[in-house]
C-alpha positions, 0 to 999 in steps of 0.5 A, spaced: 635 803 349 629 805 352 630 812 355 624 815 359 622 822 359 622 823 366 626 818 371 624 819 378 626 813 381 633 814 379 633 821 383 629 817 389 634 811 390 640 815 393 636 819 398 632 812 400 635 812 407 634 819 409 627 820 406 625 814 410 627 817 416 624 822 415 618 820 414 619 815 421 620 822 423 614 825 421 609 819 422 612 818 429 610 825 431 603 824 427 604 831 424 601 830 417 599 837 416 603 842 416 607 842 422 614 843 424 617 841 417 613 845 413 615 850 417 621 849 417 621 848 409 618 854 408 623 859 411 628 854 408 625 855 401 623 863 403 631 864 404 632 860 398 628 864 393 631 871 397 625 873 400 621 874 407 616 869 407 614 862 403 607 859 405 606 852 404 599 849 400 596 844 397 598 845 389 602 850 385 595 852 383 593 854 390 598 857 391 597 862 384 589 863 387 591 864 393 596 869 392 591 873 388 586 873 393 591 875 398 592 881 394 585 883 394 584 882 387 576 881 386 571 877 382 571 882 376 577 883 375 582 882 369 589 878 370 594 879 363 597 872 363 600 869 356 597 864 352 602 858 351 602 855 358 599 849 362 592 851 364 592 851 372 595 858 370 588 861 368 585 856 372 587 860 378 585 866 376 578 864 373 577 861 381 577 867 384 572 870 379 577 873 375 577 873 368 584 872 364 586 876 359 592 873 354 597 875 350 601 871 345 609 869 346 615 871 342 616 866 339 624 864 339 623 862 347 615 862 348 616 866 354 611 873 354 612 877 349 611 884 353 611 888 347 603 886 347 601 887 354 599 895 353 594 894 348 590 889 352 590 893 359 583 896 361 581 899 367 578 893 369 586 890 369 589 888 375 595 884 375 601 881 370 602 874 371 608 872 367 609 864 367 617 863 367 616 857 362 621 850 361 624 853 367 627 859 364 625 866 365 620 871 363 623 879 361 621 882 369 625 888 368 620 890 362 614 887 365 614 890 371 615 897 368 609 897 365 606 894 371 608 901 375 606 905 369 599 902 369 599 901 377 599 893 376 600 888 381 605 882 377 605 875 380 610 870 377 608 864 375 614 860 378 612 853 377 617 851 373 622 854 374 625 853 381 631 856 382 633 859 375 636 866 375 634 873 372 639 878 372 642 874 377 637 873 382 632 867 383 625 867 381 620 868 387 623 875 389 622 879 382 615 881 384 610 882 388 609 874 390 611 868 386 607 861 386 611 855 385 609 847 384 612 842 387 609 837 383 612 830 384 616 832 377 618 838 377 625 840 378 624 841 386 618 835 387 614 833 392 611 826 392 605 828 391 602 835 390 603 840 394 606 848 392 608 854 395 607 862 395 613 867 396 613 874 398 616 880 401 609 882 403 608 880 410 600 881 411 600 878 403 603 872 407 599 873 412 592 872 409 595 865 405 595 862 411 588 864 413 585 863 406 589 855 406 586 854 413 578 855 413 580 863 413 582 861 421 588 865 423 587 861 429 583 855 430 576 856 430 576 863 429 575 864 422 576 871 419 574 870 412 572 865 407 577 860 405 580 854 402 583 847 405 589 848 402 595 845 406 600 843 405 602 834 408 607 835 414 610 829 409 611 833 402 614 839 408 619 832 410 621 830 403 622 837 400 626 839 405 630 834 403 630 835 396 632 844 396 639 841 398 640 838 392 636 843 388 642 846 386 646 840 384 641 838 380 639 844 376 646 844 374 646 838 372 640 839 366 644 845 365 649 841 362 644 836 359 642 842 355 647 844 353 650 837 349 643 837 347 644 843 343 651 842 341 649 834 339 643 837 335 648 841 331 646 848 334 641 852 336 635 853 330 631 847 332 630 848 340 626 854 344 632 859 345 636 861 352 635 869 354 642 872 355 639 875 361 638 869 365 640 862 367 635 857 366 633 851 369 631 846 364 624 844 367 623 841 359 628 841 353 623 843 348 625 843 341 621 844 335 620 840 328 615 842 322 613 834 322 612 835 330 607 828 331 610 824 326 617 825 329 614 823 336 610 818 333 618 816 330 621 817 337 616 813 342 617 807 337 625 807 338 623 807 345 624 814 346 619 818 350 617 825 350 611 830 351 608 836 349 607 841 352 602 845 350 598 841 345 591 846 345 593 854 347 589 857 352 584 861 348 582 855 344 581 850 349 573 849 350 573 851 356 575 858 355 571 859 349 567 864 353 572 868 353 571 870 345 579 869 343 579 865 336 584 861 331 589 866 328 589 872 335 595 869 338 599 866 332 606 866 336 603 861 341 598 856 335 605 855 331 609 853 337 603 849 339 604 845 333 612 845 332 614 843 339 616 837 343 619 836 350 625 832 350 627 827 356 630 832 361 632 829 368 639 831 372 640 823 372 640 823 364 646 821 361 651 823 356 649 816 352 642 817 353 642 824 350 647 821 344 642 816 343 635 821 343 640 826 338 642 821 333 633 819 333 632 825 331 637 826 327 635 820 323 628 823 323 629 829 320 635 827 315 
């Protein structure tokens, strides 16, 4: 049978009727940017996360920029960030007139190996951006230690990982500021783009909701030079719907997860689940020596699945200036070459698991 990788219509029908009043709601009050449902979003969201303040954005890569921004990081600085993720990351950094600095990932669960962080800081270094990839959480404890001993501001990359735990704790409070994504296919989506920032820092809030306005704390007064980076009064509607479901829904591709493992026959041949954390499973990622061909495999039994991320950081074109070659972040090559992204979604069923399992199985037998 054909499972898609990812099925947004299946999570849209049941709130049909209530996002279509929301959006008569909104449209009636012709409030299609910011207003008082991305106000309301973001105290929601901010309550959620456990911290002060939530500032609404355009994008998850808007809110990464404009975190840094209003945290004084400047052109010419250097942001520590991993080599495996999606290049919005370092992108972020490069729009502000930073200049990336990676470091390669531990193997076993592709998050940010904090053990090679030291060696790269200089004094040009500012900042620590662990991303919290697949949904699950990078090492924050041993991660912002090394940023205090070296007095570095550290900003989680949260766009995959609404809602999973650290130590019992939500991404978006476990450092200095968290930028999440509410692309329309992550865990908590909006249908279209749209981010947010968190912090515990109010005059760090504060400037974001200049810098996403023009620079303009009040309008027509503008204090700096900033950005159009707003969030629609829309996405503020239809994410305040989806936040009361988050945790549902979370839960739900916990469990999936958990039968992909047990019906793959353990755990040898997935990326592995930190004991410190509970992950939310934005991807199931597992790996395979044969990785194209078994996608190739997969996708003629019907089966969709991606990759995520096919070229590392420091082998993309577009950061060949930064001097990185083949063969410096070995850890972060190998995954980019064995992992494949199986369908996850809270809506996925126990038969469609048992159907993906048994292709792969059949593959690699």
């Amino acid at each position: 049978m054909p499972i898609p990788f990812l099925d947004l219509r299946a999570q849209y029908l049941p709130l049909k009727d209530e996002m279509e009043e929301a959006f008569r709601r909104t449209c009636d009050k012709c409030s299609f940017i910011l207003g008082p449902d991305v106000e309301a979003f973001e105290k929601e969201f901010a309550s959620y996360c456990g911290v002060s303040h939530c500032v609404g954005v355009n994008s998850g890569t808007s809110a990464l920029a404009l975190l840094m921004q209003a945290s004084g990081i400047k052109p010419g600085d250097e942001i520590i960030t991993v080599a495996n993720t999606f290049f919005a990351t370092a992108e972020a950094v490069s729009e502000i007139g930073a200049t990336p600095t990676l470091v390669d990932c531990l193997e076993s669960s592709a998050l940010m190996d904090p053990t090679k962080i030291e060696s790269v800081i200089t004094p040009r270094t500012k900042a620590i951006i662990p991303v919290h990839l697949f949904g699950q959480v990078a090492d924050m404890d041993a991660i912002n230690a090394i940023a205090k001993k070296h007095g570095l501001l550290v900003f989680e990359d949260s766009c995959q990982a609404h809602g999973a735990l650290y130590k019992s704790r939500r991404t978006g409070g476990l450092a200095d500021g968290a930028a999440f994504s509410f692309y329309p296919g992550k865990n908590l989506g909006a249908y279209g783009d749209a981010g947010g920032v968190t912090t515990n820092d109010a005059a760090v809030a504060q400037k974001i909701r200049a810098l996403r306005d023009h620079g303009s704390p009040k309008k027509y007064h503008h204090d700096c030079i900033g950005w159009n980076e707003r969030m629609d009064g829309l996405q503020g509607a239809v994410l305040r719907i989806k936040l009361k479901h988050l945790d549902h829904w979370n839960e739900r591709r916990h469990t999936n997860a958990a039968t992909y493992r047990k019906l793959l026959g353990g755990n040898e041949a997935t990326i592995a689940e930190e004991n410190y954390g509970k992950p939310v499973y934005h991807l199931f990622v597992v790996r395979s020596k044969n990785r194209d061909a078994l996608q190739k495999y997969l996708g003629e039994q019907g089966i969709q699945s991606g990759i995520h991320y096919p070229i590392p950081l420091h082998l993309q074109p577009a950061y060949q200036s930064l001097g990185y070659h083949e063969g410096d972040f070995p850890c972060a090559e190998k995954l980019s070459r064995e992992i494949l992204s199986l369908p996850m979604f809270a809506e996925l069923t126990d038969e469609q698991i048992a159907e993906v399992c048994e292709k792969v199985q059949s593959f690699s037998a």
